[in-house]
Every structure is written in structure tokens, then in C-alpha cells.
C-alpha positions as CSV (number, residue, x, y, z in Angstrom):
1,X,0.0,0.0,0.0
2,X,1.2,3.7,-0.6
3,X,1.7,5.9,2.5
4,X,2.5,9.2,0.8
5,X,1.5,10.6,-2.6
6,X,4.8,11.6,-3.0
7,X,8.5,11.6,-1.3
8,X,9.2,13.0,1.9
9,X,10.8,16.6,1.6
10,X,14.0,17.6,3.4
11,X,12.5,19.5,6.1
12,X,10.4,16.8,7.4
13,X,13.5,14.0,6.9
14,X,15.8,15.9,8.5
15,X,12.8,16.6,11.4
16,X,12.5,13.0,11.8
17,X,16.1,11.9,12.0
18,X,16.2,14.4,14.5
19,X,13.2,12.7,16.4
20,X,15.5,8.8,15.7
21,X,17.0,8.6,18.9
22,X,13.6,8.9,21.0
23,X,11.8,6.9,18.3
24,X,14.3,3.8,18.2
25,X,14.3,4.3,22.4
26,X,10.8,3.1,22.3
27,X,11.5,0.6,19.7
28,X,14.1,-0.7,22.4
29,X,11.2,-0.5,25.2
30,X,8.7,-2.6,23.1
31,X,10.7,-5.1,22.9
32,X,11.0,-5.3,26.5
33,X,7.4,-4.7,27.2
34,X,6.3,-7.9,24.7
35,X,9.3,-10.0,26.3
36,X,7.8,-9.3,29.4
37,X,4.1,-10.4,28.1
38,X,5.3,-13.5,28.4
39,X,5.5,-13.3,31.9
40,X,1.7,-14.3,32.9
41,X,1.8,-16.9,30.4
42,X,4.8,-18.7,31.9
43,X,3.4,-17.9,35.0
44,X,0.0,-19.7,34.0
45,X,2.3,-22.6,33.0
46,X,3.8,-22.8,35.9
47,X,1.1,-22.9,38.4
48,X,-1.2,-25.5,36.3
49,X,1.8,-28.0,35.9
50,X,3.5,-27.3,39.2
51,X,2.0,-25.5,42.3
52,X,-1.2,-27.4,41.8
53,X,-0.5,-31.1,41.5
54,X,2.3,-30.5,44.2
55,X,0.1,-27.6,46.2
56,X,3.6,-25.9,46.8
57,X,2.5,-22.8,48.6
58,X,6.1,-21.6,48.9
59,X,6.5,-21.9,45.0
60,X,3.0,-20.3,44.5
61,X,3.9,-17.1,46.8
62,X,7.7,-16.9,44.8
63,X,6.4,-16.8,41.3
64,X,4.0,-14.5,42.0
65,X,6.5,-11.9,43.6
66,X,8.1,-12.1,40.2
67,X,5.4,-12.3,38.0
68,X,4.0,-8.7,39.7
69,X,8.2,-7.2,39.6
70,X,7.7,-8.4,36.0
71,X,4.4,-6.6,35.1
72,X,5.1,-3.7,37.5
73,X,8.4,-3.2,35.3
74,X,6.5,-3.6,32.0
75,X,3.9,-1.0,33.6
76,X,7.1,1.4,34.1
77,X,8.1,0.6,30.7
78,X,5.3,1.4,28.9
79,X,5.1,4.7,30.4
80,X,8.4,5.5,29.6
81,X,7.5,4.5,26.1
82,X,4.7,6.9,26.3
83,X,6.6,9.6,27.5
84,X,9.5,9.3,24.4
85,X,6.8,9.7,21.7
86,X,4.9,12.7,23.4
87,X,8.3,13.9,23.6
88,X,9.3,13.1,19.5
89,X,6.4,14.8,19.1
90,X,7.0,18.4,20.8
91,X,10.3,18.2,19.4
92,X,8.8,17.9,16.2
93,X,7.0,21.0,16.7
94,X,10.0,22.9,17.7
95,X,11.8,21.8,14.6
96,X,8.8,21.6,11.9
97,X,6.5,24.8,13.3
98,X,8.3,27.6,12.3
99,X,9.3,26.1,8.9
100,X,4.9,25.7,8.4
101,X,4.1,28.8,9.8
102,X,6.6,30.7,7.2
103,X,4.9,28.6,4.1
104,X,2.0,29.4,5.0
105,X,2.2,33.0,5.3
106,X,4.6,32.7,2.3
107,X,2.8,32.1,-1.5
108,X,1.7,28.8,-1.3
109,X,2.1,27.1,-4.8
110,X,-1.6,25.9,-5.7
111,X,-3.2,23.0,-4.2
112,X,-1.1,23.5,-1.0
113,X,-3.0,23.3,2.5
114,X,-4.5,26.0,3.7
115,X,-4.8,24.0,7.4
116,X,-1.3,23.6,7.7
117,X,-1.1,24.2,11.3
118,X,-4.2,21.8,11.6
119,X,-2.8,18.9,9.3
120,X,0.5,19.3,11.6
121,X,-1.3,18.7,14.7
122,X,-3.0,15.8,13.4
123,X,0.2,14.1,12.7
124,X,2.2,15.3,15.7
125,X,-0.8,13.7,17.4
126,X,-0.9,10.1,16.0
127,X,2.4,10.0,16.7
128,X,1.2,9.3,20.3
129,X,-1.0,7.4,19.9
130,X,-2.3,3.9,19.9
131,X,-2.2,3.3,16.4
132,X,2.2,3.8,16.7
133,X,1.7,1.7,20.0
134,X,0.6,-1.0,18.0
135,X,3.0,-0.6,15.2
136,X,6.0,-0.9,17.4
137,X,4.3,-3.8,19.3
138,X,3.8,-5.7,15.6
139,X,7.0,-6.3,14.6
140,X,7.6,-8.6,18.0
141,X,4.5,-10.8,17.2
142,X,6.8,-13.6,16.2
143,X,8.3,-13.8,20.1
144,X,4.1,-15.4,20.8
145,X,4.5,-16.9,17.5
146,X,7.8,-18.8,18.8
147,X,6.8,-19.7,21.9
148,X,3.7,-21.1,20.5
149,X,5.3,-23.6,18.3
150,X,7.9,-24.5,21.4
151,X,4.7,-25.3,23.4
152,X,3.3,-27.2,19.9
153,X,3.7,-26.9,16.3
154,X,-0.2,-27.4,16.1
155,X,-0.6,-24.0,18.0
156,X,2.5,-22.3,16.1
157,X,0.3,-23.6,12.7
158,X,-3.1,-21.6,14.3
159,X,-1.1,-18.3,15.2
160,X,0.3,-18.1,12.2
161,X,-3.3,-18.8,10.2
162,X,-5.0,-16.2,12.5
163,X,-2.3,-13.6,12.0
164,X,-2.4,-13.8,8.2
165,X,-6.6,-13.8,8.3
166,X,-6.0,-10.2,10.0
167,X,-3.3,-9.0,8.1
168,X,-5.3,-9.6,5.2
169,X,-8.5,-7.9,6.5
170,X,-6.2,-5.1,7.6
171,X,-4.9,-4.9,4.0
172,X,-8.7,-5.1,3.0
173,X,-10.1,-2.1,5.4
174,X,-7.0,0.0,3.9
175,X,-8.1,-0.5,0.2
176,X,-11.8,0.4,1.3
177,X,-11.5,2.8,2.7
178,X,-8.4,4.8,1.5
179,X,-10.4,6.6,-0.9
180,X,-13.1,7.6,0.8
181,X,-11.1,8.6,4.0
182,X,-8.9,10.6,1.6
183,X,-12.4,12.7,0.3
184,X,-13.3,13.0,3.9
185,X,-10.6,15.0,4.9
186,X,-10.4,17.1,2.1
187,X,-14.1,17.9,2.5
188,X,-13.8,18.9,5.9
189,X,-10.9,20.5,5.2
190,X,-12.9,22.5,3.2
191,X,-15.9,23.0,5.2
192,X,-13.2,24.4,8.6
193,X,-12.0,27.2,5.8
194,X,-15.2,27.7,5.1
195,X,-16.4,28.4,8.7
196,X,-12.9,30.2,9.4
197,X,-13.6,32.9,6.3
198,X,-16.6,33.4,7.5
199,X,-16.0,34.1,11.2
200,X,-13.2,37.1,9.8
201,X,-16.0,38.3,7.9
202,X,-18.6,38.1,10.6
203,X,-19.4,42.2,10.7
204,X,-19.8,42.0,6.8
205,X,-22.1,38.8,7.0
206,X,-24.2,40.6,9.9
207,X,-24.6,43.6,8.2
208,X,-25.6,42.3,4.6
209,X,-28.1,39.4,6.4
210,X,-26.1,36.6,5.0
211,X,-26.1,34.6,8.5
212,X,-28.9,32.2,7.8
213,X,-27.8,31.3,4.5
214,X,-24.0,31.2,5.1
215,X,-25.3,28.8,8.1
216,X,-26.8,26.4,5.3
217,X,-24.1,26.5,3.1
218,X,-21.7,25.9,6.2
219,X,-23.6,23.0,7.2
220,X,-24.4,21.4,3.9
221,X,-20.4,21.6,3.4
222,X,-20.3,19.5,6.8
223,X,-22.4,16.8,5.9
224,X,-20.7,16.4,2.9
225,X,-17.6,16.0,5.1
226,X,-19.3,13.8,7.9
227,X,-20.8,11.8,5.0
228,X,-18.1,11.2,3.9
229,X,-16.4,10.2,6.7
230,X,-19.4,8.5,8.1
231,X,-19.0,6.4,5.1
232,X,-15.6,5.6,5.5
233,X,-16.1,4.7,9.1
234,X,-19.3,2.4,8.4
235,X,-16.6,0.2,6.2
236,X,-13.5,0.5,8.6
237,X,-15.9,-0.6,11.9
238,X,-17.4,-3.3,9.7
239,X,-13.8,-4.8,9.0
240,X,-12.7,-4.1,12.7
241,X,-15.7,-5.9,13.8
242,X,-14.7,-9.1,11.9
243,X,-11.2,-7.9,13.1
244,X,-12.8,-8.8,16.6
245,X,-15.0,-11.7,15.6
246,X,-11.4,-13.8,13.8
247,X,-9.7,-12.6,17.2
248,X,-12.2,-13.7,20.1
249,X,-12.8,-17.1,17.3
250,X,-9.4,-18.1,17.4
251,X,-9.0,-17.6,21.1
252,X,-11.4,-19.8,21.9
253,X,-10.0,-22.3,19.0
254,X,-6.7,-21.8,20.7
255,X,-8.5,-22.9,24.3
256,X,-10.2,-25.8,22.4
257,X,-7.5,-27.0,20.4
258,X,-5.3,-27.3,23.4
259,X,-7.8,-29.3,25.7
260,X,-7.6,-31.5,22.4
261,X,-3.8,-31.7,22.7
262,X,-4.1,-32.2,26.2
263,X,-6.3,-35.1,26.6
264,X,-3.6,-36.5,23.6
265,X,-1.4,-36.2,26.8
266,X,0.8,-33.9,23.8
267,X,1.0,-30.9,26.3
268,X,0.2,-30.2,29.8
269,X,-2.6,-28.7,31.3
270,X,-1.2,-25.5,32.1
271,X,-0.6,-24.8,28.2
272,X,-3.9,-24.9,27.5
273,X,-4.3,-21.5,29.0
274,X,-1.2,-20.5,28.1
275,X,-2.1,-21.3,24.1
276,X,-5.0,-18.8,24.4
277,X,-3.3,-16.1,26.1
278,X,-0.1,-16.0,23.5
279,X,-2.2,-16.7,20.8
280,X,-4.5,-13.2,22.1
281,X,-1.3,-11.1,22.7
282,X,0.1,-12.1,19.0
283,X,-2.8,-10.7,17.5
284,X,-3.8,-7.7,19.4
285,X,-1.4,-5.4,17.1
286,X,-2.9,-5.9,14.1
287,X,-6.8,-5.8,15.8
288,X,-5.5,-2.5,17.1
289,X,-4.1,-0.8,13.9
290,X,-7.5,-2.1,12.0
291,X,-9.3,-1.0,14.6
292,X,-7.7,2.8,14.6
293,X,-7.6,2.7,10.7
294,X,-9.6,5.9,11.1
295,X,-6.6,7.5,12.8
296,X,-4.4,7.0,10.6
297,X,-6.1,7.6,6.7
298,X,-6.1,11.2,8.9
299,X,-2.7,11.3,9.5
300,X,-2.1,10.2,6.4
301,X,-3.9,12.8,4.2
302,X,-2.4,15.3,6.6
303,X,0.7,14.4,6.1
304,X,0.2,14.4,2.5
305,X,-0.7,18.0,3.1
306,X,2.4,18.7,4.4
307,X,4.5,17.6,1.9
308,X,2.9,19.7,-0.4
309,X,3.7,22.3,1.5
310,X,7.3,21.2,1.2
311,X,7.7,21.4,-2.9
312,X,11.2,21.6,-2.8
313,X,13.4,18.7,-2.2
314,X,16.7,20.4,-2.5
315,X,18.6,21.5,0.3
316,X,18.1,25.2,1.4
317,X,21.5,27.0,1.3
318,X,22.0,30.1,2.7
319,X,22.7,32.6,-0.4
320,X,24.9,35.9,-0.5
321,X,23.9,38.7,1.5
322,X,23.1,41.4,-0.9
323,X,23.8,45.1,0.0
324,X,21.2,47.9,0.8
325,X,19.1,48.5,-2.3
326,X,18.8,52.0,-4.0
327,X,15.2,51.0,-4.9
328,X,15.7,51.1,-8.4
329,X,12.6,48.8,-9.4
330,X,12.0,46.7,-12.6
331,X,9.5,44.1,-13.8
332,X,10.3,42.0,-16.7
333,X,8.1,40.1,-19.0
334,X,5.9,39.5,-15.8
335,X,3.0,37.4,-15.9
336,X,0.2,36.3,-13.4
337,X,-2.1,33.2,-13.4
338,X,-4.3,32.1,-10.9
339,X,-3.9,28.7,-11.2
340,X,-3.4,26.3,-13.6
341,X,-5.9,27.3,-16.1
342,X,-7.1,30.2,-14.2
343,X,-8.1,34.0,-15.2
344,X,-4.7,35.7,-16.1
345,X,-4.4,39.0,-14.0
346,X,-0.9,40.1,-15.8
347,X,0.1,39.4,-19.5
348,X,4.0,40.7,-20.5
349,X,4.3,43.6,-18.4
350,X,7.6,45.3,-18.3
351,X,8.8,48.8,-16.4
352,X,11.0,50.0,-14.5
353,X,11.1,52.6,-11.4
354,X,14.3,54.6,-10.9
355,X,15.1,55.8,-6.7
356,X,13.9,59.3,-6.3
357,X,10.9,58.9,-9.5
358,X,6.9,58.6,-8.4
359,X,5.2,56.2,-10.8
360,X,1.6,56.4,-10.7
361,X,-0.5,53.3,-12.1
362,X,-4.0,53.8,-13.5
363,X,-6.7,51.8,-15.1
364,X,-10.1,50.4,-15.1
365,X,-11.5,48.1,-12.4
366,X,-9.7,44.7,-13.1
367,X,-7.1,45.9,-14.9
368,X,-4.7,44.4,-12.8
369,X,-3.3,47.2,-10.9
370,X,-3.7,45.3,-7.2
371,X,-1.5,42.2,-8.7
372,X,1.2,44.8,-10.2
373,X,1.5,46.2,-6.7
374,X,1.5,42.5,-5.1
375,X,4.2,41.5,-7.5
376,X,6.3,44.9,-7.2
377,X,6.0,44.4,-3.2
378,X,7.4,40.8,-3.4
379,X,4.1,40.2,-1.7
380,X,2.8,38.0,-5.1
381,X,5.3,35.1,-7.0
382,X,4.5,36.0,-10.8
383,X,3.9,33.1,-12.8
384,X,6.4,33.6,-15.5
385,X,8.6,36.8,-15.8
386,X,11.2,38.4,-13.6
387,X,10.8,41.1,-10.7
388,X,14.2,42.6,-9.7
389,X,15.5,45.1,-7.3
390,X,18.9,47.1,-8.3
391,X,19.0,44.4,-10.6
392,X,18.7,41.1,-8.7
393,X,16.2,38.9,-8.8
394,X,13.4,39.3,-5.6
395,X,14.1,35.2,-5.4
396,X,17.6,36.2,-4.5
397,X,17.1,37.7,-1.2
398,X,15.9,36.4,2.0
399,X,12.2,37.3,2.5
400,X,12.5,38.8,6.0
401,X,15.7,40.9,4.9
402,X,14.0,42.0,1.6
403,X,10.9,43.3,3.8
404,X,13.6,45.8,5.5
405,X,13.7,47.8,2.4
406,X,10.2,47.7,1.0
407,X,6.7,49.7,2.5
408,X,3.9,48.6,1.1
409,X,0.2,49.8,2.1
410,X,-2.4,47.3,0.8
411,X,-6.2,48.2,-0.2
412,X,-7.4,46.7,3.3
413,X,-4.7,48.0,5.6
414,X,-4.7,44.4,6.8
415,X,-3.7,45.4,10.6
416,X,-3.3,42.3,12.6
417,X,-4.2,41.6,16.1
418,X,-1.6,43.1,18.5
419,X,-0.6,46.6,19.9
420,X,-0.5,49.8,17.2
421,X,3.3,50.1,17.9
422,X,3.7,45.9,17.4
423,X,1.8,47.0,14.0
424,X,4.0,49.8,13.0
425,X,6.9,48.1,13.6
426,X,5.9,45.0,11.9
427,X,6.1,43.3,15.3
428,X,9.9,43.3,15.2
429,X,10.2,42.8,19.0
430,X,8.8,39.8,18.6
431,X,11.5,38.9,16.2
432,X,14.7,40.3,18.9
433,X,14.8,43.6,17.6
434,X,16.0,46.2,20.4
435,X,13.2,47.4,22.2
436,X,14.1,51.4,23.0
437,X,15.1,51.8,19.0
438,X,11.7,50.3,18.1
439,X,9.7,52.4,19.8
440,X,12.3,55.4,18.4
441,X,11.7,53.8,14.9
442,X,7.7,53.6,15.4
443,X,7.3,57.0,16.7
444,X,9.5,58.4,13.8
445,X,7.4,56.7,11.4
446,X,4.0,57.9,12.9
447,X,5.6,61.4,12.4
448,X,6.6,60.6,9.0
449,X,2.9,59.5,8.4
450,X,1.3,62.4,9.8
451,X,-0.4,59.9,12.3
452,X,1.4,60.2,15.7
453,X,-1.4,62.8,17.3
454,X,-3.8,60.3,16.1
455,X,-2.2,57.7,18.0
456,X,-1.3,59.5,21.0
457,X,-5.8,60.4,21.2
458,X,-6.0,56.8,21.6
459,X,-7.3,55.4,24.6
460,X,-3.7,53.4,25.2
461,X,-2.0,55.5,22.5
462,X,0.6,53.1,20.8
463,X,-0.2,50.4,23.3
464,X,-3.7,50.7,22.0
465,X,-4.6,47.0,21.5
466,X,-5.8,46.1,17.8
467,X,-8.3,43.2,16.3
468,X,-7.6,41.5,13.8
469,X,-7.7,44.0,10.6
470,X,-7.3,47.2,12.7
471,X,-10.6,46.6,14.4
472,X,-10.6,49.3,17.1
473,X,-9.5,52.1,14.3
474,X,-12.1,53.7,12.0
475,X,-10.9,52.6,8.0
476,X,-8.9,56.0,7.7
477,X,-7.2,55.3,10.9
478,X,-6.5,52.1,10.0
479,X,-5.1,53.2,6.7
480,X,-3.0,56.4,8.2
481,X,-1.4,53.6,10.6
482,X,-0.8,51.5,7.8
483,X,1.2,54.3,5.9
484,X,3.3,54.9,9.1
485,X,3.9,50.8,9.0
486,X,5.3,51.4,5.4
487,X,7.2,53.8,6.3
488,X,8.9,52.1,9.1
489,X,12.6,52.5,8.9
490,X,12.6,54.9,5.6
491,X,12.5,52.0,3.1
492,X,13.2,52.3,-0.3
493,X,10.8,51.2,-2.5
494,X,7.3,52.1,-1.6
495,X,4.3,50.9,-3.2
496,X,1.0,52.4,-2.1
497,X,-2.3,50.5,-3.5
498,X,-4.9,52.9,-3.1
499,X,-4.0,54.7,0.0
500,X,-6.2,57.6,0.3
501,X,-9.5,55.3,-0.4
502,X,-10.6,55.9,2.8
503,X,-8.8,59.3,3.8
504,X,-10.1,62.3,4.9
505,X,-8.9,65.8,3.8
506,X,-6.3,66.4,6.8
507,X,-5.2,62.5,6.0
508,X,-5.2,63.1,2.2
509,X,-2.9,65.9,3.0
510,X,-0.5,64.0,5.3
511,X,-0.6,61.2,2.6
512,X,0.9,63.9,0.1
513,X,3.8,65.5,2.5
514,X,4.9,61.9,3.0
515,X,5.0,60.9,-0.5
516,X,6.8,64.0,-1.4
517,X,9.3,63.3,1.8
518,X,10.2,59.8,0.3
519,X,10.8,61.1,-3.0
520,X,13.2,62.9,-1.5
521,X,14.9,61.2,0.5
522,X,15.7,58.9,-2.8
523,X,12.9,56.5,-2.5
524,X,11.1,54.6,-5.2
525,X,7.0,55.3,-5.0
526,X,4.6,53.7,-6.6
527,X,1.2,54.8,-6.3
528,X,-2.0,52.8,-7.6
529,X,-4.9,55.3,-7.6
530,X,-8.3,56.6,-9.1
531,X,-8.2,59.8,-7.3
532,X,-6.7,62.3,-9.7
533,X,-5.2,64.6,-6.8
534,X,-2.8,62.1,-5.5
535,X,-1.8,61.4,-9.4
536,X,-1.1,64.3,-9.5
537,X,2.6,63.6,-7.8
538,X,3.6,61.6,-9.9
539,X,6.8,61.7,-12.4
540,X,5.2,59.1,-14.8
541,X,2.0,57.2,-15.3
542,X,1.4,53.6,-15.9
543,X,-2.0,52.8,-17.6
544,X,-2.6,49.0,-17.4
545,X,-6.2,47.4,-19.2
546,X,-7.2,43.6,-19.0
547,X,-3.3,43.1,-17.3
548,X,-1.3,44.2,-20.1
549,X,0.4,48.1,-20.4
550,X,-1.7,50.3,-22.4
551,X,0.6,53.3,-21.8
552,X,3.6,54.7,-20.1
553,X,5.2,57.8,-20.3
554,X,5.5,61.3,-18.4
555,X,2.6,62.0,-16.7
556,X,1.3,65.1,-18.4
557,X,2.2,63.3,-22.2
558,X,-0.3,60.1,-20.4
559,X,-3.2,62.3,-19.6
560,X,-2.6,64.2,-22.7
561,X,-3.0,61.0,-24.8
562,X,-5.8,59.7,-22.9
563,X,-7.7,63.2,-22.9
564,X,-7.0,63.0,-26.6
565,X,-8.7,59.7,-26.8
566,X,-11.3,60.5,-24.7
567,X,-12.4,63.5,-27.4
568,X,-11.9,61.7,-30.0
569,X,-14.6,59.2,-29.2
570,X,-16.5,61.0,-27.6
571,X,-16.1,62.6,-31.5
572,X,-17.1,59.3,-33.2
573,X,-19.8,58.7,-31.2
574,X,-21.5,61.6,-32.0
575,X,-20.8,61.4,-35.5
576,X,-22.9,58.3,-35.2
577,X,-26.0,59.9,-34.1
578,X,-28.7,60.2,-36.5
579,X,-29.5,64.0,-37.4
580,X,-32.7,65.6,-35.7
581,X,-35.3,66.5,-38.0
């Protein structure tokens, strides 16, 4: 059977060699736990064929001293087992969470997980639990299946029938219910995104009445999921319940067949127990892994997941530090697809932005101005094309480093849940930036943004606590703080998607004295805009329709040609009106 849809990735090798030494520990512990099993067995033996016919109380009292050191020590054991997975686990997360949580808010490649965290957790879980018990208790089946042909090769025979009857149901249940299992996951998956969108949206869904049927949908996408899974389970419990049936069956067979043998005076009377027991404990493994089937088709499609979070399965080496940009900007041939055969939102666009120049972009709704400024940012992987910065490629620097250098003010502000100054500062204490030249930074960059009496009217002033998307901030706040955020630290490229959207005029005016303070200081601004005022400050204008560069040029020569166009069909269309009478 296939595990994995494809190889494991470096990350998550590497993670698990690192986990080896607690994972081959409890290997080590299981096979002391199953030699012990075999302490109540021999102890079984012992007292049928010995304390019995003789009625030696001594021997009785003796054998059970060790049989209860025995399964007192396998008790120890077994939590000491216990204990080294939990622990391969939490070192997993130290070694595999950070990696996740950077891919995810990275550009995930399409048909990546969007529940990476989730899908980790899943794994990091079974790890622990009893479906891995029963694994590492498997492979020591043949210690009961030994012993069992040592007590008779009749019993050894029955053992070894039994355990092939389960291993083939196992191998059954797997094939039955892969599929479906796999569909289950992805649906609920699905339906957890679902529920998550809509609970960041909730003030939008209140507000437009789309509660009741956003419920409906929610739960029609659950049913789908717990149909699915329902279904899967339905087939997995009725396997595990023949699982149970072939155990108990050959148990009893086992009790049977060795009265048989011993009334054949073939082996004593103490075996016959003994036959059932080790016949019970061989088998138990592979009842408990058919039995948490469910369990693991999870952890298997998360895992799955995961890998495909991990596309790459070369090596990351650290590259070259490059120096400090200038902010000269250039876009090459760039193109953006959503998807594989999704709308194209960029066809062949090529510029460039020179350090100290304003670039205004223009256009129609859906031109494609929003991706330009995602790509420009390094916020958006283009699909084909090159983006470069002083001339290297944006793939050439490290992500964190290249963020140094670059403001960027989306259309949402997209605030995030933390204090205005851990917003402003792009929550650079949290990364072991120095505390008192933060706050120096921050309150520089409020200043630079016009914003810092704003902040300081706050109930906490930059302490102010934030929701998730600046809730706590009107939308003009929210956007004035997101302009100081940009302009944390001077960077030199600036791009600006539709920053005065939701500005006032005192804002609007703030908005232009920064511009015009980054230009000169030598930054590179680009501005994406429909309000002609902020245009207004800009060296050159980029007009973009249906992705692709309709113009570009000086901005006075732009709005020249497009007035010009504007009047001349305006022109033709009249000349197409019929004459009145």
C-alpha cells in the first residue's frame, strides 16, 4: 500500500532523524514490554503443571513476587514509552512549526493546505498514539509466535493462520476505505475554511443578512464531510468488527485445540491457557491498527498535506547577503495566473522605477493594478517573468531581509491583532529587535505619516490594542497607521495600492507630505490610484487594461494621450448619431 502521494521533503527528513534517537528508544522499550508479556503466560504454566499437582504454597507465593516485579516493570516501561513519543512529538514541533508557519504565510504554490497548522497537529498527534503503539508492538509478534510452536507446532500452525486472516482484512479495510477517508478529509478541510472565512468576515455577514444562508451552506459543506467520513467509518468498523470476531474465534479455538492436545497427553494442562493467552497477545497489534484505521487515513492525508507544503526537495543553502538597495525597481516580462488554467491578471508587463521617480498606475476596475502592486511588493510570486531590485532577482534575497527595504500599504490595511506600535513596527520585537530603538523607529514613522497625534488620542496611544484588521481604528485610521507601518525605517521602494481610499482631507494631506518626503529622500513610490489629486505627484503614469500596459510615459504626455482619446470618441460617437429633424 502507498503511504504518501509523494516523497518525503528535506524539512520533514531531517525533522524526523532528528526525532530517531527517542523513536528507536521506544523501539528498544517494546521489545522489552512484549518480552515481558510473556510473563503471565509462563506464570499460568507454571502454576497449572506445578503449584497445583504439588500444592507448593512456597513456590505459588515466589512466582507471584516475580510475575507482579515483572508486570510492574513492564507498567514502568510502557510509560516510559509513552513519554519518548509525546516527547518526538513536541520536538517535532519545535523543529517543523516555524518552517509551516513561514509557508504558509509565504505564497503557497496551488493545491497546497490552507490547514497547515491543523494537518500538523493531526500528525504530531498520531504519533502518540495507539495506532504507533501498536505498530512498534507488531513487529515482536513472532516472540508469541515462537513460543507457541515451542509449546506445539499445532498451536504455532493456528497463530500463524489467525495472524495472516488479520493481516489480510487489515490490507482489505485499507483499500476500502483509502479513498473515501482521503475525500473525507479534504471535504472537511474544506468546510473548517469555510467556517474560518466566515467568522473574519462576521461584521460583513451581519450587516448584509447573509447569517442564515451562510449557516446552510456551512452546514451542507459538513455533511458532505461527515458523510463522507461516516462512510468511511461504516466500512472500517465493519472490518474491525470481523477484526474482533477472527480474534475472540481463534481464542477460543486456541483454548479448544489445546484441551484436544491435552487429553492427547501432547501438552500439559497448564498450556492450554497458556495457548489462548499467547495466541491473544500475537494478534492484538494488528486488531489495534484495524481498529484505529480511522486515525491514521487522517494522519495520512495530513501528512500528504504537508508535503505539499514542502515542494522543494533540494537542500536550502543560505545565499549571498546582498547590499542595501537604492530602490531602483523593474518588472520583466511578468505574468500572473491564478492557477493552472485560471483568469490571467498580468500578461508581459515590463517597467522600470528609478530611486527618487513617483510612478503612478492607472486603469479600469480589473485591470490588474492590485497584482502589479502585489508583485512589485514581493508580496505575489509571478507566474512567468522576472521582478528585480537594483538588478537582482526578488528570489535572491531572503524574504525577511528583503521586507527591510520595501513599504507597502495594501487596499485593506490588513492590521493584525496586536498593539498599534507591534503594528507599526511589523512586530519586530517579537523577532529580537532592540526594544528602545523600536519604539524610536515607530514614533519616527507615525511622524513621517502624519499619524502620531492620532495615536497619541488613543485610549492606550501606541499600546492601543488592535483586532484582527485594525478593528478598534475607523478605516482612515486604519489606513493612516498603515502608511506609518510602510514607512517604518525609511524603506526604499514604496508601493501604495490605493492609499487615500478611505482618507479624509487632513489624511489626504498627510498622505501627500509623506509621498513627497520619500521622494526625497531617494525613495522609489509607486502609487495605484483613481483619485486624480494624488496622481497628481507623480513623475510618470502607468496605464494597465485587461493586465497588459496600455501606456507609459511622463505623466502630463499620459493624460494628454488619454484626454485626446477620450475626445476623439467622444467625437465618433456623436458622429454616429442620426441628425434631428
Amino acid at each position: 500500500m502507498k503511504l504518501l502521494d509523494a516523497p518525503l521533503p528535506q524539512p520533514l527528513v531531517a525533522a524526523l532523524r532528528a526525532c530517531r534517537p527517542h523513536l528507536m528508544a521506544a523501539a528498544a522499550f517494546s521489545a522489552l514490554i512484549n518480552i515481558l508479556y510473556l510473563a503471565p503466560t509462563i506464570y499460568m504454566m507454571q502454576v497449572y503443571d506445578r503449584v497445583v499437582p504439588t500444592e507448593g504454597r512456597l513456590t505459588l507465593l515466589y512466582l507471584t513476587i516475580v510475575v507482579a516485579f515483572a508486570m510492574a516493570t513492564q507498567a514502568a516501561l510502557e510509560g516510559v514509552r509513552s513519554r519518548l513519543l509525546i516527547l518526538a512529538g513536541l520536538r517535532l514541533d519545535r523543529l517543523l512549526a516555524g518552517g509551516i508557519l513561514q509557508k504558509l504565510m509565504g505564497v503557497l504554490k496551488p493545491g497546497a493546505s490552507q490547514q497547515g497548522m491543523r494537518d500538523f497537529d493531526t500528525v504530531r498527534q498520531a504519533l502518540a498514539g495507539p495506532a504507533v503503539l501498536a505498530m512498534l508492538d507488531a513487529p515482536w509478534t513472532p516472540i508469541y509466535v515462537i513460543v507457541a510452536f515451542l509449546i506445539h507446532p499445532a498451536l504455532g500452525v493456528m497463530t500463524l493462520i489467525g495472524g495472516a486472516v488479520l493481516v489480510w482484512l487489515a490490507v482489505m479495510n485499507e483499500r476500502a476505505t483509502r479513498a473515501r477517508a482521503r475525500e473525507a478529509f479534504q471535504a472537511q478541510s474544506q468546510a473548517y475554511a469555510s467556517q474560518e472565512m466566515a467568522a473574519a468576515n462576521a461584521e460583513v455577514v451581519r450587516a448584509l443578512g447573509m447569517r442564515g444562508a451562510l449557516r446552510e451552506r456551512q452546514l451542507f459543506d459538513r455533511r458532505k464531510g461527515l458523510d463522507l467520513s461516516a462512510t468511511a467509518q461504516f466500512t472500517g468498523s465493519g472490518y474491525s468488527a470481523m477484526t474482533r470476531f477472527v480474534r475472540m474465534f481463534l481464542q477460543s479455538a486456541a483454548l479448544g485445540l489445546g484441551a484436544w492436545l491435552a487429553v492427547e497427553r501432547q501438552i500439559s494442562a497448564g498450556a492450554i491457557i497458556a495457548a489462548s493467552v499467547l495466541l491473544s497477545r500475537a494478534l492484538q497489534p494488528i486488531e489495534q491498527i484495524v481498529g484505529s484505521w480511522a486515525v491514521v487515513s487522517q494522519a495520512r492525508g495530513a501528512l500528504n498535506n504537508l508535503v505539499r507544503l514542502f515542494p522543494d526537495q533540494s537542500v536550502e543553502i543560505a545565499g549571498t547577503q546582498l547590499p542595501a538597495p537604492a530602490g531602483a525597481l523593474a518588472l520583466e516580462q511578468v505574468g500572473v495566473r491564478i492557477g493552472d488554467e485560471g483568469p490571467i491578471l498580468l500578461r508581459g508587463v515590463s517597467m522600470k522605477l528609478s530611486p527618487g521617480e513617483v510612478l503612478g498606475v492607472i486603469g479600469p476596475s480589473g485591470a490588474g493594478k492590485t497584482t502589479l502592486a502585489r508583485v512589485a511588493a514581493g508580496g505575489l510570486v509571478p507566474s512567468i517573468g522576472t521582478v528585480r531590485l537594483d538588478g537582482a532577482s526578488l528570489s535572491d534575497w531572503d524574504g525577511d531581509r528583503l521586507g527591510r527595504y520595501v513599504g507597502y500599504v495594501p487596499q485593506d490595511s490588513a492590521l493584525l491583532a496586536g498593539s498599534v506600535r507591534d503594528n507599526i513596527s511589523r512586530f519586530a520585537v517579537w523577532g529580537g529587535a532592540d526594544a528602545e530603538m523600536v519604539d524610536e523607529a515607530v514614533v519616527a514613522a507615525a511622524k513621517a505619516a502624519g499619524v502620531h497625534e492620532l495615536i497619541l488620542r488613543l485610549p492606550g496611544g501606541y499600546d492601543t490594542v488592535l483586532g484582527a484588521g485594525g478593528r478598534g481604528l475607523s478605516a482612515g485610521q486604519a489606513q493612516r497607521v498603515a502608511l506609518a507601518r510602510a514607512l517604518y525605517r525609511d524603506p526604499t521602494l514604496l508601493i501604495l495600492d490605493e492609499p487615500n481610499s478611505a482618507l479624509d482631507a487632513e489624511g489626504d494631506q498627510a498622505l501627500h507630505v509623506a509621498i513627497l518626503a520619500a521622494k526625497a529622500r531617494g525613495a522609489a513610490v509607486m502609487i495605484v490610484a483613481h483619485r486624480t489629486n494624488i496622481i497628481g505627484l507623480a513623475d510618470r503614469l502607468l496605464v494597465l487594461r485587461d493586465g497588459q500596459v496600455e501606456r507609459l510615459g511622463p505623466t502630463k504626455e499620459v493624460l494628454a494621450q488619454m484626454n485626446a482619446a477620450a475626445a476623439k470618441q467622444a467625437s465618433g460617437a456623436g458622429a454616429l448619431q442620426p441628425a434631428k429633424s
